[in-house]
C-alpha positions in Angstrom: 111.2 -43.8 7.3 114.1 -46.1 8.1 116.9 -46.7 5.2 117.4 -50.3 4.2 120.5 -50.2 2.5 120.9 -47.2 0.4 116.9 -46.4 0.0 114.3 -45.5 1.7 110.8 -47.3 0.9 109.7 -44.0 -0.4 112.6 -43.3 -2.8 112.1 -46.8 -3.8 108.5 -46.5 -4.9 109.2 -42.8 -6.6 112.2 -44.3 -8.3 109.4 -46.8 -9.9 106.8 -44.6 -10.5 109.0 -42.5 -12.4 110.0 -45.3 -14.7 107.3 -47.8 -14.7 104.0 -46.5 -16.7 101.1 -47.1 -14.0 99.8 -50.2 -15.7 102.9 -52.1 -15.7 102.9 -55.5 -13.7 105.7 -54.8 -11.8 104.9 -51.4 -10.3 101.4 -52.2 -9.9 102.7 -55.7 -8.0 105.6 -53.4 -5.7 102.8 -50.6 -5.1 100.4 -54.0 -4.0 103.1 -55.0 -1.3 102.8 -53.9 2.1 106.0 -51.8 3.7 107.1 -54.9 5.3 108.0 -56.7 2.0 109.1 -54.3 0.8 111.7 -53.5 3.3 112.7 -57.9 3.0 112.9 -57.2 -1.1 115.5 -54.6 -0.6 117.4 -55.8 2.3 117.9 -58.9 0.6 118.5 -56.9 -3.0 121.7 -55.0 -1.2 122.9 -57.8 0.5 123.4 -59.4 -2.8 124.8 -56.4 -4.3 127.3 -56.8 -1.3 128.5 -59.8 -2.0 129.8 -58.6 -5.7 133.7 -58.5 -6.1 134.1 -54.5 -6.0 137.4 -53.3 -6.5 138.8 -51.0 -4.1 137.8 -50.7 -0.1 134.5 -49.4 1.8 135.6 -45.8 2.5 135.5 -46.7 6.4 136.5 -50.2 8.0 133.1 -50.0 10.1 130.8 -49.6 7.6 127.7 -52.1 7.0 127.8 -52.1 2.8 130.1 -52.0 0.2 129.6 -48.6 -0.8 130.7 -45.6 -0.9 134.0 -46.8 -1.9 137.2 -45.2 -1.1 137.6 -42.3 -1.6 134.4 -41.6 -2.1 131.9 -40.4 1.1 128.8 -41.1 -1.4 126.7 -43.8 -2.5 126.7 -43.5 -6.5 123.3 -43.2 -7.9 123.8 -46.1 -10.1 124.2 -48.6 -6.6 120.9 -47.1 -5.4 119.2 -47.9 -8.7 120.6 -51.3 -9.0 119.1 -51.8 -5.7 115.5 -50.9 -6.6 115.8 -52.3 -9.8 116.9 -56.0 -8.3 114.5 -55.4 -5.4 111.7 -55.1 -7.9 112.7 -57.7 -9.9 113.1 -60.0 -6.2 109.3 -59.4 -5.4 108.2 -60.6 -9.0 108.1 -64.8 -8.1 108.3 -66.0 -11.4 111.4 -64.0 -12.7 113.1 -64.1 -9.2 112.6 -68.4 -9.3 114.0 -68.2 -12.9 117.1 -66.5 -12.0 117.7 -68.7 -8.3 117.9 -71.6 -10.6 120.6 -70.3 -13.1 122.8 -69.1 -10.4 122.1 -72.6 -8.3 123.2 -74.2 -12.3 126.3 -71.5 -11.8 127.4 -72.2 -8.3 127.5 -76.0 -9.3 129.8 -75.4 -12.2 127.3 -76.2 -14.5 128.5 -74.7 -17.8 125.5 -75.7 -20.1 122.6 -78.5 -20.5 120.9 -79.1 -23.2 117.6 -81.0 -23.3 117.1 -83.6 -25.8 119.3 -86.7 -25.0 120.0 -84.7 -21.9 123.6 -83.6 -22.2 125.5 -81.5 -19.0 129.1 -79.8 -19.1 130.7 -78.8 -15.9 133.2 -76.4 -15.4 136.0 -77.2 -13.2 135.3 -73.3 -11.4 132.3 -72.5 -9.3 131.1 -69.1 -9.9 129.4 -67.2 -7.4 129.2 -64.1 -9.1 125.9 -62.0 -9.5 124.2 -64.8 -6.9 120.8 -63.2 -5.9 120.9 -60.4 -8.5 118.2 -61.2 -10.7 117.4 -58.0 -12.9 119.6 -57.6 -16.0 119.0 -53.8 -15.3 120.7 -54.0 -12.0 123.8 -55.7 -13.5 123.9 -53.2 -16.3 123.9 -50.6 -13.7 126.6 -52.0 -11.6 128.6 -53.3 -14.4 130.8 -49.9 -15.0 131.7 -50.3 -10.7 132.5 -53.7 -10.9 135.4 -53.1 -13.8 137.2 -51.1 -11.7 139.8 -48.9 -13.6 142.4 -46.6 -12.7 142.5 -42.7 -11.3 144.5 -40.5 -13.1 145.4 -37.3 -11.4 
């Protein structure tokens, strides 16, 4: 089986069934898909993963993704997860429809809204930050990479 990304379709669906109890609505809908989807939902979960302002470099100027980093010749675990965990999130409709419409709000500077005697503040920055990352587990996961820090040797 081809790797899209960092996963496989196979370590994809193990990563789930070892997390998600066998009745929950999101395994049961990612276990319902056929490879095919499956193989869209993560492609289009590590694109957006790629597009996140990682410090550092890709450890080699040729390669596809953002990871490994250098100087690093490995993918950390926490990138694969975060890919699962957003493609998962990606093939449920409803959550994944929620989230395109916040980061549409974001990328138009909308700051807030509120509803009654509809009231709009926009900021005068367009942030395009976390665009097609939709699980809050993903970002949790990536979170710690994205802060960057310092080595110390």
């Amino acid at each position: 089986m081809s790797t899209v990304g960092y996963v496989t379709i196979t370590e994809a669906s193990e990563y789930i069934a070892a997390r998600y109890t066998s009745d929950d609505p999101k395994r049961l809908a990612w276990e319902a898909l056929e490879d095919t989807n499956k193989e869209v939902y993560l492609l289009r979960s590590v694109e957006a993963i790629n597009g996140l302002p990682f410090p550092g470099r890709p450890t080699l100027p040729t390669q596809q993704y953002a990871f490994p980093r250098w100087p690093s010749s490995v993918v950390p675990d926490a990138v694969k997860a975060a890919q699962i965990e957003n493609a998962l999130s990606l093939s449920d409709t409803t959550e994944s429809a929620e989230a395109d419409e916040y980061a549409l709000m974001r990328l138009y500077g909308i700051e807030s809204v509120t509803i009654g005697h509809y009231s709009e503040r926009l900021s005068n920055k367009v942030d395009t930050r976390g665009i097609g990352i939709t699980s809050g587990r993903a970002m949790q996961l990536l979170q710690p990479l994205l802060r960057g820090g310092y080595r110390i040797g």
